[in-house]
N, C-alpha and C positions, 0 to 999 in steps of 0.2 A: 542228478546228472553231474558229473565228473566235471570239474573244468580241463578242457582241453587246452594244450598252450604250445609253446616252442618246443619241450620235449616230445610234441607229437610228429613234428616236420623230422626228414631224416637228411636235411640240411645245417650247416652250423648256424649259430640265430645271429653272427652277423649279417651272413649272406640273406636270410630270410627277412632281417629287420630291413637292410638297405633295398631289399629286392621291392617288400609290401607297402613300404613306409615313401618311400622314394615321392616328392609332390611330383609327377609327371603332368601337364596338361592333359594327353592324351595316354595313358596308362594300359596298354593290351598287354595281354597275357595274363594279369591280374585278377585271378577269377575267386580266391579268397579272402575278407575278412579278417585281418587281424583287430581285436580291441583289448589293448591293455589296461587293467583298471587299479584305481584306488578307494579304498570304501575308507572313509572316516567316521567315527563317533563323534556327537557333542557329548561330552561331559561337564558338566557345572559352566565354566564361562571358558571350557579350554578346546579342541579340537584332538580328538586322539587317533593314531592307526588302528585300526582294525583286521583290512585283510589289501592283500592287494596281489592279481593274478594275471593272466594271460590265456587269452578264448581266441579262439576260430570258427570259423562255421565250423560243422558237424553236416557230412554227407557219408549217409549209409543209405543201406538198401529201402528202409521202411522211413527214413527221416531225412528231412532237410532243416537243418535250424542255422538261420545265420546267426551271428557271435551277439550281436544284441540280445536274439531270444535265449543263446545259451547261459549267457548274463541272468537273463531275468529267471531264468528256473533256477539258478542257482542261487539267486539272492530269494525268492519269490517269499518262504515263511519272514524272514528276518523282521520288516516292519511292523507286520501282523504280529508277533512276538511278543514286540516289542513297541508297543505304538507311541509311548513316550520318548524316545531315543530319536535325533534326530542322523540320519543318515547323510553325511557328504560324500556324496558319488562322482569321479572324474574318471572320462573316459578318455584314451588315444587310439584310435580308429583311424585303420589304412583305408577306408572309405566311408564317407558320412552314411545314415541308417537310407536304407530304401523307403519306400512311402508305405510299404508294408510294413515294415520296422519301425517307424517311425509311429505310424497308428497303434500297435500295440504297448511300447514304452511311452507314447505320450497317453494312454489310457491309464497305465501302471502310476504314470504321475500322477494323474487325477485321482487316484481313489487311494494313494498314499500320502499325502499333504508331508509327514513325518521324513520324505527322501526331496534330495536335490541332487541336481544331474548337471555337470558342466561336461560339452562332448567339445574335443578337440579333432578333427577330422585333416588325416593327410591329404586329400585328395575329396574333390563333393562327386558323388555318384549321379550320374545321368542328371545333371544340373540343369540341361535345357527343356526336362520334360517337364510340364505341369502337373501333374499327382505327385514327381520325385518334389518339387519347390515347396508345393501345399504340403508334405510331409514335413521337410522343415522347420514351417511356418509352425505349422500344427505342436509340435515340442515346443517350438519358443514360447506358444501361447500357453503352456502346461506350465512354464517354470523354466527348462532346460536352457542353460545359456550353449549356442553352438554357435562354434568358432573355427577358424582354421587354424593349423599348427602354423608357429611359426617357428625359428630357429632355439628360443627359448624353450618352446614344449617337444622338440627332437631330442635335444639337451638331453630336457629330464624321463622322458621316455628311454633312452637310451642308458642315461647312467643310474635309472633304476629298476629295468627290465632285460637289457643287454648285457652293460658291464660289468654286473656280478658275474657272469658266466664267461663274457669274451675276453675282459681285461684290458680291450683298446678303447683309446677314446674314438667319439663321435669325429669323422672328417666329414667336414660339411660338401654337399655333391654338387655339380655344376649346376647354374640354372636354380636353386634353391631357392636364393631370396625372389627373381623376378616370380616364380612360380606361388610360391607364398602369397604375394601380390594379387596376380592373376588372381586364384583360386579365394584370396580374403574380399576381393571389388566382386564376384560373381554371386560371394554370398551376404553382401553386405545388399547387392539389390532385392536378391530373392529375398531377405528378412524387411524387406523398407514394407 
């Protein structure tokens, strides 16, 4: 499966970065999945680049994969491959994984010891339900460190996923930092 990414919106990917990305408390209209990623190699005592891409969900007639799953079928041989390579995996995610999403990539952790997963999440999805909390639990317990963006990980999501392409910098949006806040205290209890 193809990674889908910004060239598949027929919006400019400021407009779609600031639209998906945006920390809203309350966030409607937001029915897509953006997860930007970066894949590292270990080499000897050093960390290298490998790939680094841009997914969305995928909704056709016969599929629904959110950007997690489409992640993992597109990484899914690599470990297996390669089972001595250690895989550094960093996500930035316009919504933290659903508790479906979540059960499936924290499975993927477990039976690849050889990957690590740090997810940075603009916004935590349906944070007051209990299956979405135990989803995030459930990664943490795998290995995954999940976090909330904060103006540092907009930065770098931005000036290495957007401004190759846009050429403007990052203006930070209103409400950013308290929201940051908000959404870091919401998932600092759910993980307690």
């Amino acid at each position: 499966m193809a990674p889908q990414g910004w060239g598949e919106t027929h919006e400019p990917l400021r407009t779609t970065f600031l639209f998906h990305f945006r920390n809203l408390r309350w966030a409607l209209g937001r029915h897509n999945t953006f997860l930007c990623y970066q894949v590292d190699r270990k080499e000897r005592d050093s960390i290298v680049p490998f790939h680094m891409g841009v997914l969305k969900n995928q909704v056709l007639l016969e599929t629904h994969l959110h950007a997690e799953l489409c992640f993992l079928y597109w990484l899914h041989d690599y470990p297996v491959l390669f089972p001595s390579q250690h895989l550094h995996i960093t996500w930035y995610v316009s919504w933290s994984p659903c508790c479906d999403c979540a059960e499936q990539v924290s499975a993927f952790l477990a039976s690849h010891a050889n990957v690590s997963l740090t997810i940075y999440a603009a916004r935590l999805y349906y944070f007051w339900r209990t299956e979405y909390q135990e989803g995030l639990r459930k990664l943490q317990q795998e290995g995954a460190r999940v976090r909330v963006m904060s103006l540092a990980e907009f930065k770098h999501c931005w000036e290495n996923f957007v401004y190759p392409h846009d050429g403007r910098p990052l203006r930070p949006w209103k409400r950013l930092f308290n929201n940051c806040h908000f959404q870091a205290n919401k998932l600092q209890k759910i993980l307690q």
